[in-house]
LUMROMAR-863405 format. One record per residue (C-alpha): y, z, x; residue in three letters; residue number from 1. Coordinates in nm, 4 decimals. Last residue first. Layout:
N
@y->Y z->Z x->X rest->ALA nr->NUM
...
This chain:
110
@y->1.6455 z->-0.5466 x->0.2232 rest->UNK nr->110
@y->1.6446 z->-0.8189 x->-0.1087 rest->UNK nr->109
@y->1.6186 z->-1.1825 x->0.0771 rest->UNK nr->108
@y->1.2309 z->-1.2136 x->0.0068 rest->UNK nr->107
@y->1.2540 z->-1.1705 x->-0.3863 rest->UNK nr->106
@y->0.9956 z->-1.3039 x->-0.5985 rest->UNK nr->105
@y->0.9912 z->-1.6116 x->-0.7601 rest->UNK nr->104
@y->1.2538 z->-1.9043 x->-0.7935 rest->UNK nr->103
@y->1.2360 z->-1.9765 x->-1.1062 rest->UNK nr->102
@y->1.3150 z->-1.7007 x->-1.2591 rest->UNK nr->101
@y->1.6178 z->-1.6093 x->-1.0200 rest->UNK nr->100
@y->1.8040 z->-1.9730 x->-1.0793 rest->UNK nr->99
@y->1.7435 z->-1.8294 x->-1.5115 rest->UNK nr->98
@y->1.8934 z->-1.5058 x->-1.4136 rest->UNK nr->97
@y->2.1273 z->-1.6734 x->-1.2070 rest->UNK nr->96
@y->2.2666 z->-1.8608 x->-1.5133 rest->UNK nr->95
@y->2.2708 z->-1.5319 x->-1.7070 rest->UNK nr->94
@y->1.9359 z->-1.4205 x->-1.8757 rest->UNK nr->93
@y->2.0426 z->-1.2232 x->-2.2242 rest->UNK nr->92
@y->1.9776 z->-0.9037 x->-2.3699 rest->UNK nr->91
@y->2.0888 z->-0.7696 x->-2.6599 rest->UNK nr->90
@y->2.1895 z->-0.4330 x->-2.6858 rest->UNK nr->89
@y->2.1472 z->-0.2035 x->-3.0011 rest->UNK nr->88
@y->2.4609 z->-0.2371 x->-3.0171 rest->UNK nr->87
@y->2.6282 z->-0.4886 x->-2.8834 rest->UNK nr->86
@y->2.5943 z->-0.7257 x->-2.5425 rest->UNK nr->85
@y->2.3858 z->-0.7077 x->-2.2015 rest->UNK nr->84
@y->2.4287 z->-0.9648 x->-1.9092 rest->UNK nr->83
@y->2.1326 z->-1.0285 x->-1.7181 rest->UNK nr->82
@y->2.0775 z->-1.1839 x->-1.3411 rest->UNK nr->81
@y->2.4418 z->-1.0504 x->-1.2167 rest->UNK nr->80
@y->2.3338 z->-0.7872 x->-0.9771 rest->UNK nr->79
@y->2.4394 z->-0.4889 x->-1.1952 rest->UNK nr->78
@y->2.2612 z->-0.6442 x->-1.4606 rest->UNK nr->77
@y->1.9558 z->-0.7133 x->-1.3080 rest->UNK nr->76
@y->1.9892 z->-0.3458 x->-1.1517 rest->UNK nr->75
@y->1.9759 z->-0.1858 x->-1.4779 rest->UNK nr->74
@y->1.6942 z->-0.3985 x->-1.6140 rest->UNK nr->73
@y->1.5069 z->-0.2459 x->-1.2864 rest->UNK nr->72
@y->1.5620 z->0.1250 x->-1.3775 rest->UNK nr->71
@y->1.5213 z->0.0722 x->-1.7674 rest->UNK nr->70
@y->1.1605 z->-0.1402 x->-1.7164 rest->UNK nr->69
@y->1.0920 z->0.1242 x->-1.4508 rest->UNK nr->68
@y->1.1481 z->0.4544 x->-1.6863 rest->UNK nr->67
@y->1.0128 z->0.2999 x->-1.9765 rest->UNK nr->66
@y->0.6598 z->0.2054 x->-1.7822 rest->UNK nr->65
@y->0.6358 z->0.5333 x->-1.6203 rest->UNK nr->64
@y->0.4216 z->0.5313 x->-1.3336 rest->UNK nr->63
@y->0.0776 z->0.7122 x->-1.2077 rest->UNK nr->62
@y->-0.1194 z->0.4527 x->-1.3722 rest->UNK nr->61
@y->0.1500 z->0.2312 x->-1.4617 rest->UNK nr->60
@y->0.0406 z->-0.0667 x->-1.1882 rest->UNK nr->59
@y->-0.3395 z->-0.0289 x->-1.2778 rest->UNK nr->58
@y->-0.2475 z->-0.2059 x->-1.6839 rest->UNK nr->57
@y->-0.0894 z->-0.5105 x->-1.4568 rest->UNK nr->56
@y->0.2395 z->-0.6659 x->-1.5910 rest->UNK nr->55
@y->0.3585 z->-0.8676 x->-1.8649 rest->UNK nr->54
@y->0.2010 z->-0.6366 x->-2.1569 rest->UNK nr->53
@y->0.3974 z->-0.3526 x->-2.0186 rest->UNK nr->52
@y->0.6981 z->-0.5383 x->-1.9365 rest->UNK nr->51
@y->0.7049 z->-0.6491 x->-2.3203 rest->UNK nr->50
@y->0.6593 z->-0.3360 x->-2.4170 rest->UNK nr->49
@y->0.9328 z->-0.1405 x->-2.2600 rest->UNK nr->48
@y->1.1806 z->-0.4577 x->-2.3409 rest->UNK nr->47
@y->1.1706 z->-0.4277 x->-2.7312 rest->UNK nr->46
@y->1.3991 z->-0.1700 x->-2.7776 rest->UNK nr->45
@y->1.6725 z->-0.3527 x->-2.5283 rest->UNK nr->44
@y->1.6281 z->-0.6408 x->-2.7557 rest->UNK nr->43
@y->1.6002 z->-0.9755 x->-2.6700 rest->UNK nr->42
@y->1.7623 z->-1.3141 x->-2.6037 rest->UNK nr->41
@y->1.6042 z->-1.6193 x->-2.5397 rest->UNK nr->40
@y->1.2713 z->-1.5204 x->-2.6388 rest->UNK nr->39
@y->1.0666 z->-1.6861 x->-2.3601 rest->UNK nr->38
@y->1.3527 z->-1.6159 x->-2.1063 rest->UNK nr->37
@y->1.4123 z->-1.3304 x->-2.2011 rest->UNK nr->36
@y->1.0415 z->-1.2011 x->-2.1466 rest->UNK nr->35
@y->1.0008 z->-1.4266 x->-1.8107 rest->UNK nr->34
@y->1.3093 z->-1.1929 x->-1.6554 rest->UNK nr->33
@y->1.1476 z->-0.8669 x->-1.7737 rest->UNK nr->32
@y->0.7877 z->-0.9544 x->-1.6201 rest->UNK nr->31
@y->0.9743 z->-1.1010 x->-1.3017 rest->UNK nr->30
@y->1.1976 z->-0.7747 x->-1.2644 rest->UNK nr->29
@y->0.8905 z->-0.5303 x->-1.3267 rest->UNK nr->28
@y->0.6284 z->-0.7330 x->-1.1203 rest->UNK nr->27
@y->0.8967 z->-0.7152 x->-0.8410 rest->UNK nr->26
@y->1.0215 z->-0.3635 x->-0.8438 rest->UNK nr->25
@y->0.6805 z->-0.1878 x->-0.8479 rest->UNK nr->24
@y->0.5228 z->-0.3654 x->-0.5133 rest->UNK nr->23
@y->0.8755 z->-0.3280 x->-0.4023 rest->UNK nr->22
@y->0.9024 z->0.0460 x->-0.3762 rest->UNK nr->21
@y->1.1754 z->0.2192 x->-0.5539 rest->UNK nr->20
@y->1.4932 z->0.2899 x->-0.3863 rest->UNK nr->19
@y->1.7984 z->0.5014 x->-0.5834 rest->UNK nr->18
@y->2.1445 z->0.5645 x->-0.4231 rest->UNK nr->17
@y->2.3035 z->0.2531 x->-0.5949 rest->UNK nr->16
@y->2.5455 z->0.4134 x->-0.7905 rest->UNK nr->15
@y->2.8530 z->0.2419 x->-0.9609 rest->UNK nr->14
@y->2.7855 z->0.4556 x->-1.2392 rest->UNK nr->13
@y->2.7195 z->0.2037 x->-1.5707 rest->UNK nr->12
@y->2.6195 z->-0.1170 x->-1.3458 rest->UNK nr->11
@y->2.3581 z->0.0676 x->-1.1410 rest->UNK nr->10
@y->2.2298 z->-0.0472 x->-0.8185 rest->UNK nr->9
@y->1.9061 z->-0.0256 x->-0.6876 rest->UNK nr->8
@y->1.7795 z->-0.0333 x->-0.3306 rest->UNK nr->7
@y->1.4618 z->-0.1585 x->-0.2718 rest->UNK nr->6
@y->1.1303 z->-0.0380 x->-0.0882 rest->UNK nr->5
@y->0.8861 z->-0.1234 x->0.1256 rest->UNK nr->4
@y->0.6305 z->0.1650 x->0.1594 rest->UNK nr->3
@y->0.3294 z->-0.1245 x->0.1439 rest->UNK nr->2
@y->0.0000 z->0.0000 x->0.0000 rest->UNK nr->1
């Protein structure tokens, strides 16, 4: 098991002292990326499951689904890839959301 890990940032606090590990980060960002991009836009409320049907059942043994899927979605926004609007919030892929999607994983992310 790699230790690699990324930083997160945090559009609502301007925070980015959290790091998860990659091999969590990068299922959890592709699996919420692919569900807006299949719906086109989707619910906040709806997100949790969609990552968890999107992504291995072994990956939440000792992890909490709701906690990731909120942690990464988060950082998608605060790096541009979703934008987020009303209430309950809607999600939508930005243009580099959709660039992001298609091009995989993440090698340039420290």
């Amino acid at each position: 098991m790699s230790d690699e890990r990324i930083m997160m940032k945090n559009p609502n606090t301007g925070r980015d002292d959290l790091r998860i590990r990659r091999e969590m980060y990068e299922p959890v960002k592709a699996a919420i990326l692919a569900a807006i991009a299949d719906a086109g836009s989707l619910a906040f409320a709806d997100l949790r499951d969609q990552v968890e049907a999107r992504t291995p059942a072994p990956l939440w043994t000792d992890a909490s689904v709701g906690w990731y899927t909120t942690s990464v979605k988060l950082h998608l926004e605060a790096t541009g890839l979703l934008s987020r609007s009303g209430s309950p919030q809607i999600l939508e892929l930005t243009d580099a959301g959709r660039t992001a999607l298609s091009e995989g994983p993440s090698p340039d992310l420290p």
